[in-house]
NUPATI-352777 format. One record per residue (C-alpha): x, y, z; residue number from 1. Coordinates in pm, whole numbers, plus 32768, in hexadecimal, padded with zeros to 4 digits. Last residue first. Layout:
N
x | y | z | nr
X | Y | Z | NUM;
...
// end
This chain:
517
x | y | z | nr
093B | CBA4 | C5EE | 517;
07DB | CC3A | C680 | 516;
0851 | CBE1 | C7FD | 515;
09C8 | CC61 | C792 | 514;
09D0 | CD72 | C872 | 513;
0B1A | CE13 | C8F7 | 512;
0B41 | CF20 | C9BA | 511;
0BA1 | CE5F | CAE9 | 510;
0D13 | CE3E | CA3E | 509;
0DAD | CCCF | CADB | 508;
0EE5 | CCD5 | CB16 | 507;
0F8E | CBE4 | CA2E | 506;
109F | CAA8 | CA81 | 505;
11B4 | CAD4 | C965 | 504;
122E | CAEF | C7F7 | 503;
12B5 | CC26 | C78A | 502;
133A | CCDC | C628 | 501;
1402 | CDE0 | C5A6 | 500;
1436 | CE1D | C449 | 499;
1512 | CEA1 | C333 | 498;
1666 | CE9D | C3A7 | 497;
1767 | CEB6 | C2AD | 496;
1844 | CDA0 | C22B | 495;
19C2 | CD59 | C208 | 494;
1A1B | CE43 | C149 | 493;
19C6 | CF66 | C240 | 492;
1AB2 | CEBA | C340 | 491;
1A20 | CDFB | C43F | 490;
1A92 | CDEA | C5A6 | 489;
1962 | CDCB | C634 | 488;
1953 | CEB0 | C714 | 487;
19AF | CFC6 | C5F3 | 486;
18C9 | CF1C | C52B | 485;
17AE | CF4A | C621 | 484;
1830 | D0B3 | C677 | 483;
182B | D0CB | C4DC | 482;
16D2 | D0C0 | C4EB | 481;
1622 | D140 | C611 | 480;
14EA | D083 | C623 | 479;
1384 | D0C1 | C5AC | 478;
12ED | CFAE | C4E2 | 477;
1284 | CED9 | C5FF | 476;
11B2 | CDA1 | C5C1 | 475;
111A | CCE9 | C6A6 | 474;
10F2 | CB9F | C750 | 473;
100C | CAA3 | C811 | 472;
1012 | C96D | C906 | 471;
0F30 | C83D | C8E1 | 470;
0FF6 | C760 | C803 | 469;
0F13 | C7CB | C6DA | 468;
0F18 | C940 | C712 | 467;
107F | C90B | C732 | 466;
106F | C856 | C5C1 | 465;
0FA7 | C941 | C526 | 464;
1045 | CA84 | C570 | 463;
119F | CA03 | C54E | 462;
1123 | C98D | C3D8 | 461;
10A0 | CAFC | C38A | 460;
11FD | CB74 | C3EC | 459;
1298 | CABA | C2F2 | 458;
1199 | CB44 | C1F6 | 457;
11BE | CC97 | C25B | 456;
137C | CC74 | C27A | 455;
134F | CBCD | C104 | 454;
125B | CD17 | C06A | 453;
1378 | CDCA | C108 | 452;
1481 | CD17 | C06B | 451;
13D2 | CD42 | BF20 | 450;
1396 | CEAE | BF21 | 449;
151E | CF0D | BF49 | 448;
1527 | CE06 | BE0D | 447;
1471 | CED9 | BCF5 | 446;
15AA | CFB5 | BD00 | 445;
1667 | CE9D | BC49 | 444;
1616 | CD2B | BC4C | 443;
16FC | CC65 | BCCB | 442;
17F2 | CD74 | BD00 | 441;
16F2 | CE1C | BDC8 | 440;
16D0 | CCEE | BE95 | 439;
1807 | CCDC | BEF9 | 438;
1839 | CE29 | BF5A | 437;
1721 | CE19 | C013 | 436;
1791 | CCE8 | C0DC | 435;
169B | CD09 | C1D5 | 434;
16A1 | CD07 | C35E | 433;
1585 | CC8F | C424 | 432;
15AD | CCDD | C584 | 431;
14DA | CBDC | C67D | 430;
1481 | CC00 | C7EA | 429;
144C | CAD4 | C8AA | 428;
136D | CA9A | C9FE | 427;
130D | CC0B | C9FE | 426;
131A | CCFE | CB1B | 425;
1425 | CDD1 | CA58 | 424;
13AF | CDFC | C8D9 | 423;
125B | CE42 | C9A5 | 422;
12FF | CF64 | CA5E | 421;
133F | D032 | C93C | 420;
146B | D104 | C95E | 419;
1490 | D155 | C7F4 | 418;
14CF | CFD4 | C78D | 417;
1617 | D01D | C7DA | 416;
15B9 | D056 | C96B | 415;
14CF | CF29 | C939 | 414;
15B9 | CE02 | C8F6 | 413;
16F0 | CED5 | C9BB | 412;
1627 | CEC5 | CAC7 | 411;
15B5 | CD60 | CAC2 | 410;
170D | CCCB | CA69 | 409;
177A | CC19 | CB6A | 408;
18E6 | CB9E | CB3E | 407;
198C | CAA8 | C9E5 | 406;
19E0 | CB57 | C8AA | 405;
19F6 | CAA9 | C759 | 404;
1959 | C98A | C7C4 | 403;
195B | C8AF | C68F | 402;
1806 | C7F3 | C643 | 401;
17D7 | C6DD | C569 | 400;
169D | C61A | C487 | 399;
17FB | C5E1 | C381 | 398;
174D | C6A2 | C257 | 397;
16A7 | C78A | C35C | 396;
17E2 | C84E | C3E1 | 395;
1717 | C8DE | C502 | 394;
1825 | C9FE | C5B6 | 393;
17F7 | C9FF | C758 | 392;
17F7 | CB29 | C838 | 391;
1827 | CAE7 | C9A8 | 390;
174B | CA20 | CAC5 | 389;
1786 | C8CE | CAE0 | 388;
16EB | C7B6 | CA5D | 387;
163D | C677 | CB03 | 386;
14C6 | C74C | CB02 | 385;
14B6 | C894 | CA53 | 384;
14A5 | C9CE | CB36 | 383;
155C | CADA | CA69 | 382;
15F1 | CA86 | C956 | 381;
1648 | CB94 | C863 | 380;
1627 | CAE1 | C712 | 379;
16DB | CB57 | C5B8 | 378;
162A | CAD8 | C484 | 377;
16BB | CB19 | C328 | 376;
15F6 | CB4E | C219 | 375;
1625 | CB52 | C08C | 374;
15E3 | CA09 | C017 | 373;
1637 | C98F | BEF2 | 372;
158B | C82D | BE8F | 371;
15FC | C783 | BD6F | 370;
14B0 | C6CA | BD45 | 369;
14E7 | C697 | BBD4 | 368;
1521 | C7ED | BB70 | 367;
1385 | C88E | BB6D | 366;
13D1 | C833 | BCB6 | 365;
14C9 | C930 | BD1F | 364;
1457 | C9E9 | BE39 | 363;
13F1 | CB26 | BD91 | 362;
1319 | CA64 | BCB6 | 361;
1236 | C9F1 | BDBD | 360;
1209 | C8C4 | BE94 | 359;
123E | C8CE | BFF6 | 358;
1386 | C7AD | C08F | 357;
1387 | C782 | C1D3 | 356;
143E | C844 | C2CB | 355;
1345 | C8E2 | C38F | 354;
1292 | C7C5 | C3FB | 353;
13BF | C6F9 | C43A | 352;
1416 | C825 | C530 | 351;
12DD | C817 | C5E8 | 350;
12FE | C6AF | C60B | 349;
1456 | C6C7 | C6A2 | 348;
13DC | C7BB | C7A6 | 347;
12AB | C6EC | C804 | 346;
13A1 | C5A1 | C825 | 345;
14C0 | C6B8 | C8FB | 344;
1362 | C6D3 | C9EF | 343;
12CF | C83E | CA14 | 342;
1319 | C8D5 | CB61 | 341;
124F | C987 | CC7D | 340;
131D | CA2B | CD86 | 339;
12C6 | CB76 | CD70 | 338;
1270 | CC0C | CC3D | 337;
10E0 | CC50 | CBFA | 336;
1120 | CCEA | CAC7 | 335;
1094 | CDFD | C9EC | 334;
0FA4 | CE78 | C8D6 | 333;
0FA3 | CD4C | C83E | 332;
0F28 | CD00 | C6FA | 331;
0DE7 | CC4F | C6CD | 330;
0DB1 | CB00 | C657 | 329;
0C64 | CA79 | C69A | 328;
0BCC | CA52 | C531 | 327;
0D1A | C9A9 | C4BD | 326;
0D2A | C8BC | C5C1 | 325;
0BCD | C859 | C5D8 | 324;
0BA9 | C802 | C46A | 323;
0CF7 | C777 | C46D | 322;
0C8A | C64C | C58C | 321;
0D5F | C641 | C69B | 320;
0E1D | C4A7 | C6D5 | 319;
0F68 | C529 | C719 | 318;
10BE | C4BE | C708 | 317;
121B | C529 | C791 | 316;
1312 | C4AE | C660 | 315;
1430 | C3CD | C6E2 | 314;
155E | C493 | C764 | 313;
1624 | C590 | C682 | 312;
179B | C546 | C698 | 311;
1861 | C65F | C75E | 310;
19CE | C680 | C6F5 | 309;
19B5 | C75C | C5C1 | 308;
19CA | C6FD | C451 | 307;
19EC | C7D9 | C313 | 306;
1945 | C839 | C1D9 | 305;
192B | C99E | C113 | 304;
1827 | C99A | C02B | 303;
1862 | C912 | BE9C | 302;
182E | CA01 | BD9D | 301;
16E8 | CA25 | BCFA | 300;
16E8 | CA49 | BB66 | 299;
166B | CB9D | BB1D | 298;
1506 | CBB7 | BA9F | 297;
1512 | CC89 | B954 | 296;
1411 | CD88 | B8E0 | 295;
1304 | CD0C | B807 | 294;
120F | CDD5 | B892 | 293;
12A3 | CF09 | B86F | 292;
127F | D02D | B92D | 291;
12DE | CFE3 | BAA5 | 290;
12D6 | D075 | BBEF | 289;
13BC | D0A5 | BD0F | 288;
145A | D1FA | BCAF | 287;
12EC | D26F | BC70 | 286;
1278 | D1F7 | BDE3 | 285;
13D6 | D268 | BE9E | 284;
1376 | D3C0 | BDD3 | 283;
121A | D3D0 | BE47 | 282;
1259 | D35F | BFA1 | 281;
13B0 | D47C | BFB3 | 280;
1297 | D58F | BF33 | 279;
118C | D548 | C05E | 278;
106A | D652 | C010 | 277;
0F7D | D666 | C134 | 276;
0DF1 | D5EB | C0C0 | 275;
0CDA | D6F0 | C128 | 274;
0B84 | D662 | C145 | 273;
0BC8 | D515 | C17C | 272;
0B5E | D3CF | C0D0 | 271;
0A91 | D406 | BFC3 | 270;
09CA | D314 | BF5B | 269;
0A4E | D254 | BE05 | 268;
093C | D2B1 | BD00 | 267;
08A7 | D160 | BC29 | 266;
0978 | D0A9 | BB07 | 265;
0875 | D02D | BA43 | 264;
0907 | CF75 | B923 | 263;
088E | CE70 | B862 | 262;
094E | CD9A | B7F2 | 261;
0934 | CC89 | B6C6 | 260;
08CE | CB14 | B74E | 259;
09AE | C9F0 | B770 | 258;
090E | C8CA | B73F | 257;
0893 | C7CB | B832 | 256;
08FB | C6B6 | B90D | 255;
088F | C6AF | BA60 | 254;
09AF | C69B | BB9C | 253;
098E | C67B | BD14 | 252;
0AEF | C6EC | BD9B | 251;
0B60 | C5DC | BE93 | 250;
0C0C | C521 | BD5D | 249;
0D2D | C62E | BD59 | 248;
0D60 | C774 | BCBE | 247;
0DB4 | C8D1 | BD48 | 246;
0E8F | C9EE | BCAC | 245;
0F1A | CAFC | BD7F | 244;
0F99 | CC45 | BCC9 | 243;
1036 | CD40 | BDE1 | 242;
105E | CED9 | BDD2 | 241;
0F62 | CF62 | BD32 | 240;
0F47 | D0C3 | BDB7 | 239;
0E01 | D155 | BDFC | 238;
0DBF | D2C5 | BDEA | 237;
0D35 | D2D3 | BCA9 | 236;
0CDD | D16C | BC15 | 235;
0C36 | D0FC | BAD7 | 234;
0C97 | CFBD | BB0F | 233;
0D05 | CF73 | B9BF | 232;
0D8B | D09B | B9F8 | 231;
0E72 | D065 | BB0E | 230;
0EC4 | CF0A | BA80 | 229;
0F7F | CFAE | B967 | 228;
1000 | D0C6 | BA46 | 227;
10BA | CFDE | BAF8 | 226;
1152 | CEF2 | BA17 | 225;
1182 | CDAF | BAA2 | 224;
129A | CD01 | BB92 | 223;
11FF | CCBA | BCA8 | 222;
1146 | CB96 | BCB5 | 221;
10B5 | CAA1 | BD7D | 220;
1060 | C91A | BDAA | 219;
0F34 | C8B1 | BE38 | 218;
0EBF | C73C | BE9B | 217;
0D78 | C673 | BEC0 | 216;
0CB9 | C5A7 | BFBC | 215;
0C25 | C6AA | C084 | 214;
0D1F | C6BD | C194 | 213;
0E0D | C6DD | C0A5 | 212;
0D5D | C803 | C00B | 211;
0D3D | C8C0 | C18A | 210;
0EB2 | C893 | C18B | 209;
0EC3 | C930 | C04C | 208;
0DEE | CA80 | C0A0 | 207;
0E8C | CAA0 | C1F7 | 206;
1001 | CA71 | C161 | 205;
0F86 | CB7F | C041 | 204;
0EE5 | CC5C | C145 | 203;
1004 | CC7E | C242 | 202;
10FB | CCBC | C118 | 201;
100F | CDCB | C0AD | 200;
1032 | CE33 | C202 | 199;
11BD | CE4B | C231 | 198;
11C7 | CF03 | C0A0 | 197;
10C0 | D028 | C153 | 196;
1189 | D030 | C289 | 195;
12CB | D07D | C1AE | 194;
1214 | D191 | C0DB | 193;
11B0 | D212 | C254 | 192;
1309 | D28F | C2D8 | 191;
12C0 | D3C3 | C210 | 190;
11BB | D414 | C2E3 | 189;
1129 | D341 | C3FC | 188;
0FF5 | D3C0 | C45E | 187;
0F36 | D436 | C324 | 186;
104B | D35F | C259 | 185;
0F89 | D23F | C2B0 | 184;
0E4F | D298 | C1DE | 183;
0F04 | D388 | C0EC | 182;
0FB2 | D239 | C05C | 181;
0E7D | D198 | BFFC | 180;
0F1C | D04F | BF6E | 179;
0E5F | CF48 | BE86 | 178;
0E64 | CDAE | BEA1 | 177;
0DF9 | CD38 | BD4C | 176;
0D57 | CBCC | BD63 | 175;
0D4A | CAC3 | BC1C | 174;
0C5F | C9E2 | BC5B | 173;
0BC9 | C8C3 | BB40 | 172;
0D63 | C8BF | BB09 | 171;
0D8D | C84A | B9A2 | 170;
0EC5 | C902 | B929 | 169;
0F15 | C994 | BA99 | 168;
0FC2 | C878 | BB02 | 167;
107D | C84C | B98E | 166;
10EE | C99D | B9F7 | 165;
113F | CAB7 | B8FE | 164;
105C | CBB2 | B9EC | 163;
0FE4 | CCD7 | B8D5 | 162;
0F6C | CB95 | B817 | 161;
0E70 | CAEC | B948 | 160;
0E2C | CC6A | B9BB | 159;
0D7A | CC72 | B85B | 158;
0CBE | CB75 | B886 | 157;
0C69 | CBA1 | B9B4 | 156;
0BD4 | CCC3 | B960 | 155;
0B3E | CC40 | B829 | 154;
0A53 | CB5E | B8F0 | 153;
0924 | CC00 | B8E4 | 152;
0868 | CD1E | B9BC | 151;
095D | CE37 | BA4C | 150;
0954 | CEDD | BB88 | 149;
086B | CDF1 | BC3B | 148;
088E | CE44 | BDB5 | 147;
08B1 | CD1C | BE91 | 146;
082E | CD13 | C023 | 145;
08A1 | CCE0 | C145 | 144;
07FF | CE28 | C1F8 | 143;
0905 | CEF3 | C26B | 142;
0A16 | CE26 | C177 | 141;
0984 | CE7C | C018 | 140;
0A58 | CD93 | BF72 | 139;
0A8C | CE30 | BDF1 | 138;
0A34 | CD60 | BCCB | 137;
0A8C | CD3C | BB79 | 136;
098D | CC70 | BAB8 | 135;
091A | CAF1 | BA68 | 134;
07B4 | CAC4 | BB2A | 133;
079D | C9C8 | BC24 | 132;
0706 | C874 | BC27 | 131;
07F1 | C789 | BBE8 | 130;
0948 | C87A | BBD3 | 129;
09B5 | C885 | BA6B | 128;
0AB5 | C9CB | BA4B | 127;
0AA4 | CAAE | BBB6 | 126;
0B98 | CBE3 | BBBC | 125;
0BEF | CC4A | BCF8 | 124;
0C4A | CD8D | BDC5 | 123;
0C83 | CDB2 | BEFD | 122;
0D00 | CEDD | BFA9 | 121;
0E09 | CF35 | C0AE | 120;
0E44 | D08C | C187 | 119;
0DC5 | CFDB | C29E | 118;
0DD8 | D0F1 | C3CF | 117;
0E07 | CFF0 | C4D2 | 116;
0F52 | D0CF | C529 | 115;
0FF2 | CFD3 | C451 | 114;
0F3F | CECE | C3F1 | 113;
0EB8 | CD76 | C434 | 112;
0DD4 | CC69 | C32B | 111;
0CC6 | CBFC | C3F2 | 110;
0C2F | CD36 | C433 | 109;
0BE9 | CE28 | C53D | 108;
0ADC | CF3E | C541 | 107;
0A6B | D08A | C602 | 106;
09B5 | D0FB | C73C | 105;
0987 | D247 | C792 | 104;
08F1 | D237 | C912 | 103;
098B | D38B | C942 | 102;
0A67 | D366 | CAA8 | 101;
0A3E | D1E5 | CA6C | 100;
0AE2 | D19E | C905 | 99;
0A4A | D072 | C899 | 98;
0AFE | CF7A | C7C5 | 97;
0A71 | CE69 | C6D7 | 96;
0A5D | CD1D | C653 | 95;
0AD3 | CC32 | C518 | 94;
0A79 | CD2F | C3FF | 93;
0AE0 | CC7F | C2C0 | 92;
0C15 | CC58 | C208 | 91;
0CC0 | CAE2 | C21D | 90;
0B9A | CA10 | C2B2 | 89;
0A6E | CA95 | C252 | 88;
0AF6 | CAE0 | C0E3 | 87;
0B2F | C99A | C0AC | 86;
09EA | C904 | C12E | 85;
0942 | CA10 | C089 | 84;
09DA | C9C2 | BF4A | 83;
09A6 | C847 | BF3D | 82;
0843 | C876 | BFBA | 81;
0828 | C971 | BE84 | 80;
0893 | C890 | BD99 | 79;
07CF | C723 | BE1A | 78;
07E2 | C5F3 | BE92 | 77;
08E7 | C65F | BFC2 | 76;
099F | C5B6 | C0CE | 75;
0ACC | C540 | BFFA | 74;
0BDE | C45F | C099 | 73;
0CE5 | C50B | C149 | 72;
0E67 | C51D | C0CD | 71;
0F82 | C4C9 | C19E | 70;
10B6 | C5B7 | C170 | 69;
113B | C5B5 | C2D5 | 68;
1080 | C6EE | C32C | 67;
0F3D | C621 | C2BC | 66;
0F79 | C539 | C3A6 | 65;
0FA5 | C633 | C4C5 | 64;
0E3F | C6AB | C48E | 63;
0D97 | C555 | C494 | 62;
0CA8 | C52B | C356 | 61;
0B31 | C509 | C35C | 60;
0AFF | C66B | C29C | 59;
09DA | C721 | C2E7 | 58;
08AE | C740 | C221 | 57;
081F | C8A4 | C1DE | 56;
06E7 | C915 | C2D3 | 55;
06FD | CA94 | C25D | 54;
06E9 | CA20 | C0CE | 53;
0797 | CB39 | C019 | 52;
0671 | CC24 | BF8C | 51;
06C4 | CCBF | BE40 | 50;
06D8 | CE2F | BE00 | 49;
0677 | CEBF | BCA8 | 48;
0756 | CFDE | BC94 | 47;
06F0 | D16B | BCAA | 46;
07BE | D1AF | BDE0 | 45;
0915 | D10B | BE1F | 44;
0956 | D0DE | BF87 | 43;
0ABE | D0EA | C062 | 42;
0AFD | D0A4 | C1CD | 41;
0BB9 | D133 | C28F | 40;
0B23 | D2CB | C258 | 39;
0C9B | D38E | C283 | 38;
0C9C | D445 | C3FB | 37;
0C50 | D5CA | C37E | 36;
0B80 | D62D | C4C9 | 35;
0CC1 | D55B | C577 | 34;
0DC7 | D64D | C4FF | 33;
0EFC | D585 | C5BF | 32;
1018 | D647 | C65C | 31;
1162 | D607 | C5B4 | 30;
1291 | D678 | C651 | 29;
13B5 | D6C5 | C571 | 28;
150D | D701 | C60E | 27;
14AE | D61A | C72B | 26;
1475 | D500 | C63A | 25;
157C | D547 | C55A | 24;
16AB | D56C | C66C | 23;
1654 | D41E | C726 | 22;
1675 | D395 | C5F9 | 21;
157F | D2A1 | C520 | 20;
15FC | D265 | C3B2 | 19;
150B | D2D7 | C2C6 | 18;
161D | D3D2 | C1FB | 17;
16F0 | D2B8 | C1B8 | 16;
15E6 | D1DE | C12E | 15;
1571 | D322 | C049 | 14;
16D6 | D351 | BFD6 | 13;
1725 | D1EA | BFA3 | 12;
15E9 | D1B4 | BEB3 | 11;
162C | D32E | BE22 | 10;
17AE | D286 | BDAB | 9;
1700 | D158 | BD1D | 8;
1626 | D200 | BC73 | 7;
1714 | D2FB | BBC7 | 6;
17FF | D1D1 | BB82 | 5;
16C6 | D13D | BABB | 4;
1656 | D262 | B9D7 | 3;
150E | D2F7 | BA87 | 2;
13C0 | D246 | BA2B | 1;
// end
């Protein structure tokens, strides 16, 4: 691990060097080596692989319910209907995509990413599950399905001490969420480390929403050493990048000892032929990682607070199951624009979604539910009922915007979000800026990935609930950064954009097929 003020100083560089300019992206055009496209899904070969029921129960509860914290009531009697069920509904195939000049068709899941190119894994350690074997796992997503890596329950075990958590101390399920950098670095380059820390945020909201629903609760971590986990793994290309611990009375539970391990490990597939060497991903990665396990969590600071002039109006509501929600999101490729507007009650439940409290050790729980959050959201209203176009600041401690700039914004939305139209034709366009500085205070370099893992999971929650109302959103990671600031008026301490993000009326992509979903 370098010494600290060399981390910190190769965190800045390589966030400095990803910025978006007009002069970077003409100065190095990148034309895509599809015969080398990155394999999306991963296997290991030589395991004993164990059938995920395909008819898994689904949850009873209402999708907007469990965005407001409510848990679900369990669904299944057994281990591996408790998996499936899980797994169904925060990292499975959902539908597909058919390209019509060459007929290739290829996979979306529940969980969104970048480029759909999925560069996260699951991992998950299984202690006392009625019915199911204790081992390491790994989801085999193509075919929902569990590969046994290790038989017994020292594996959790031992993730259980290298974690420090009194959530992780008797956790039946204790997931490991896993980057494969090279996957979304095959199109987006350097740029990609941040795509990678956006998904695994979409996975861990995905993964504990889908727990609520299901009667129990997750809370992540962070902070743990890398390499430790790495090889208890036994992984190669995989980065471990999020802990997430599961417990709850939806879990069916037996009681029995805890067997030795035995280790089988199996061949990860190769993924490309030839894999391009990204120096500034490996050195953000190092600079970002940890040795020891006992390595001090800062105390959070407190977030900025403020008050604007708008009030929030009562919460919009919605009676969509979750089960349908989260296997029918899909992110937008564009917007219909025109006339059609969301409702200030849809807008106002969006942003109670994103604003409520996750639980992880980067937020501040393990300190008494001192909660630091790192986010700031910045709206560019567009077509949103009883408020006026302009650029609007949520301060969600007092449920208030401030408009901080008042005019249309729809060209400005998209021309900093690299001139995409969708940032445009949407009903409200959202900048999340993060207090990195903040949160690298809190918690050294480790913090640049923890405001990313926050600006996933937020986004996760816009996904849900505007699938929920009946509208839908996505997630733009390309923008020109300090343009944004710049338009803004931000100054580098005061935050950094991390993510874009839009919530509006879809047009519809004929390509897609969900009949087998």
């Amino acid at each position: 691990m370098p010494p600290p003020d060399h981390a910190l100083e190769t965190v800045s560089a390589y966030h400095e060097a990803t910025k978006h300019t007009l002069e970077r992206l003409y100065a190095r055009p990148h034309t895509l080596d599809w015969a080398n496209m990155p394999n999306p899904f991963r296997h290991y070969e030589g395991v004993p692989v164990l059938d995920l029921p395909a008819d898994c129960p689904e949850p009873a509860a209402q999708a907007l319910a469990v965005l407001d914290g409510v848990s679900g009531e369990a669904v299944a009697t057994d281990g591996a209907g408790f998996l499936s069920s899980l797994l169904y509904h925060s990292a499975a195939i959902s539908a597909t995509k058919v390209v019509p000049s060459t007929g290739y068709r290829y996979a979306l899941r529940v969980n969104p990413s970048s480029g759909n190119l999925h560069p996260t894994e699951f991992h998950f350690a299984a202690r006392g599950l009625a019915g199911w074997d204790d081992g390491l796992y790994h989801y085999r997503c193509s075919s929902h399905m569990a590969e046994q890596r290790m038989r017994g329950g020292e594996a959790g075990r031992e993730l259980a001490a290298l974690a420090m958590s009194p959530w992780f101390r008797d956790a039946p399920l204790v997931f490991v969420l896993t980057s494969i950098a090279w996957r979304e670095a095959w199109k987006y380059r350097d740029r990609a480390y941040r795509y990678c820390l956006h998904d695994i945020g979409h996975a861990w909201e995905s993964l504990a929403l889908a727990a609520r629903a299901l009667g129990c609760e997750a809370f992540a971590l962070g902070h743990f050493p890398d390499a430790e986990v790495a090889r208890l793994l036994g992984l190669e290309d995989e980065w471990p990048m999020l802990l997430v611990a599961i417990q709850g009375s939806g879990i069916p539970l037996e009681a029995r000892p805890v067997e030795p391990g035995k280790w089988s490990g199996g061949v990860a597939n190769r993924l490309s032929e030839e894999q391009a060497a990204y120096p500034l991903i490996d050195e953000v990665h190092r600079a970002t990682s940890l040795e020891a396990p006992l390595a001090p969590v800062a105390q959070p600071g407190p977030g900025d607070n403020g008050e604007g002039e708008f009030t929030l109006a009562p919460l919009a509501t919605s009676g969509s199951p979750f089960s349908s929600v989260v296997r029918h999101r899909r992110s937008a490729l564009d917007f219909r624009g025109g006339i059609e507007s969301i409702s200030f009650e849809q807008l106002s439940k969006l942003l109670e979604a994103a604003a409520r409290p996750f639980h992880a050790d980067f937020e501040g729980d393990l300190f008494g539910g001192n909660s630091a959050r790192y986010l700031r959201l910045y709206l560019y209203i567009h077509r949103v009922s009883a408020m006026n176009p302009g650029i609007y600041r949520y301060w969600p401690e007092s449920r208030t915007l401030e408009c901080v700039r008042q005019g249309d914004q729809r060209l400005m939305a998209a021309g900093l979000s690299l001139g995409q139209d969708l940032a445009g034709n949407s009903c409200v366009t959202f900048s999340m800026v993060a207090g990195l500085e903040r949160a690298i205070r809190d918690h050294g370099s480790r913090g640049y990935r923890y405001v990313f893992f926050e600006a996933g999971c937020t986004g996760q929650r816009l996904y849900a609930a505007s699938e929920a109302m009946g509208f839908r959103s996505t997630g733009i990671g390309a923008f020109y950064d300090d343009q944004v600031h710049r338009y803004l008026e931000l100054d580098p301490e005061q935050g950094q954009v991390v993510y874009h993000f839009a919530c509006g009326y879809a047009v519809e992509d004929p390509r897609l097929d969900a009949s087998g979903a």
